[in-house]
ZATI-182560 format. One record per residue (C-alpha): residue in three letters; x, y, z. Coordinates in steps of 0.25 Angstrom, whole numbers, padded with zeros to 4 digits, always signed. Example, Ala and Ser with C-alpha at 12.3 -4.5 7.8 and 13.67 -1.06 7.14 Angstrom:
BEGIN
ALA+0049-0018+0031/SER+0055-0004+0029/
//
This chain:
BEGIN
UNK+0000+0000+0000/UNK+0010+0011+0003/UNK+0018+0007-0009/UNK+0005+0009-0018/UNK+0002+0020-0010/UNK+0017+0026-0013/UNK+0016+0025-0027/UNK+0001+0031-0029/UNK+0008+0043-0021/UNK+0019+0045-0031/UNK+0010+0043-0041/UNK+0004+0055-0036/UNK+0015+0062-0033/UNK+0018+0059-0049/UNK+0006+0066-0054/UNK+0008+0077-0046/UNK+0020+0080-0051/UNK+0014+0078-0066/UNK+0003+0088-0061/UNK+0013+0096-0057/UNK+0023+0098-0070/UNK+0010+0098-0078/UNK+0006+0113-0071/UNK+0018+0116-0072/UNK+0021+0115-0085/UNK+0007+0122-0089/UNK+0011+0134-0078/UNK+0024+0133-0086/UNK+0017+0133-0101/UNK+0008+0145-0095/UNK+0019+0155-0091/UNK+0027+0151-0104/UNK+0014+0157-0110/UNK+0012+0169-0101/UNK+0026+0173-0104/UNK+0025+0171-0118/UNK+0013+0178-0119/UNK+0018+0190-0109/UNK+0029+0193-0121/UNK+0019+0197-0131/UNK+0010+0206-0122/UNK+0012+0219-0118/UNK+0003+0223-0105/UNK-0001+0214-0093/UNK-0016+0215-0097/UNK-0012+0210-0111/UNK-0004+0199-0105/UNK-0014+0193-0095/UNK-0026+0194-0107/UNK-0015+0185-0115/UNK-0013+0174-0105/UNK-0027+0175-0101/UNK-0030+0170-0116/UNK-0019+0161-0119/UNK-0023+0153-0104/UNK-0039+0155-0108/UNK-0045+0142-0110/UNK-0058+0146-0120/UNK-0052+0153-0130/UNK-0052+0147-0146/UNK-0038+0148-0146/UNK-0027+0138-0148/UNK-0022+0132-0136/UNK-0010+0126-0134/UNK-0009+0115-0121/UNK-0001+0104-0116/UNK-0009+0091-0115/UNK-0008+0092-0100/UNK-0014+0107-0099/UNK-0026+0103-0108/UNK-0030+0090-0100/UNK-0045+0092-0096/UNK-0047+0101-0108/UNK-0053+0100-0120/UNK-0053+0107-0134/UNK-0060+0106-0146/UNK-0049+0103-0155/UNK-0035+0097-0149/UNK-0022+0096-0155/UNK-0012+0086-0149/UNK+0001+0093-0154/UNK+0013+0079-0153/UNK+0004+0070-0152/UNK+0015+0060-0159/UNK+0021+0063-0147/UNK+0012+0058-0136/UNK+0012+0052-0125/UNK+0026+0056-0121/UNK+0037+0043-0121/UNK+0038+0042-0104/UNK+0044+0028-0097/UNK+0036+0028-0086/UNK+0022+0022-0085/UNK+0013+0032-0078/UNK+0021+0043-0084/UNK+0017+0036-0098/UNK+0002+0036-0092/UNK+0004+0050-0092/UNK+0007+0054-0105/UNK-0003+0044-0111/UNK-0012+0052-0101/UNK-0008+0064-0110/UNK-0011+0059-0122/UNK-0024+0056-0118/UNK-0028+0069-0112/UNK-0022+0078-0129/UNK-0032+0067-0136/UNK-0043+0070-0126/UNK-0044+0085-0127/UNK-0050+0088-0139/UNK-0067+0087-0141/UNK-0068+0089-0155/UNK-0053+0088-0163/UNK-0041+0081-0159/UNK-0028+0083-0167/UNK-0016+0076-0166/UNK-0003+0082-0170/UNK+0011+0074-0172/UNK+0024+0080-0170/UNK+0029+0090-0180/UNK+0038+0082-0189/UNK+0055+0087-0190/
//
C-alpha cells in the first residue's frame, strides 16, 4: 500500500509539474507578444486596446495557439500546423501517453473543418 501510495503521489507530483511548465510557457508566449506589440505602439492607451484585441477570445481574426493553450476550445475551422510531426518521439511510457493526449485534444478542436498541415519541405 504505501509503495502504490508513493508512486500515485509522484504521479501527481509529475502532472503538476507539467501543469506548471504548461503556464509557464503560455505566461511566457503572452509577454513575447506584449512586448512585440509595445514596439509598434506609441501611447499606453494604444498599447492596452492592442493587447486587449490580440488576447480577445470572440474576435474573427486569425488565432495562433499552442495545442496545450486551445484545450477546451473549440473553433470552426482548425488548422493542425506539423501535424507529420506529432506526437513528439519520447521513451517514457506515460510521457508518451501525454503526447498521444496532444494529438488528441489538435484533431478534436474543430466543429465544422479540420486541416492538417505537413511540414514545410527543405
Amino acid at each position: 500500500l504505501t509503495n502504490h501510495l508513493y508512486k500515485m503521489s509522484k504521479t501527481l507530483n509529475e502532472q503538476e509539474n507539467r501543469n506548471k511548465e504548461i503556464i509557464i510557457e503560455s505566461l511566457s508566449d503572452r509577454i513575447k507578444c506584449i512586448k512585440k506589440i509595445a514596439t509598434a505602439c506609441d501611447t499606453t492607451d494604444e498599447l492596452v486596446y492592442n493587447i486587449e484585441d490580440m488576447f480577445a477570445d470572440e474576435t474573427d481574426a486569425i488565432k495562433l495557439w499552442t495545442v496545450h493553450k486551445i484545450k477546451g476550445k473549440t473553433m470552426k475551422e482548425v488548422y493542425v500546423l506539423n501535424f507529420d510531426e506529432m506526437p513528439m518521439k519520447v521513451e517514457d511510457r506515460d510521457d508518451r501517453q501525454q503526447e498521444w493526449n496532444v494529438v488528441r485534444v489538435a484533431l478534436s478542436r474543430s466543429t465544422d473543418k479540420l486541416f492538417l498541415v505537413g511540414s514545410p519541405l527543405e
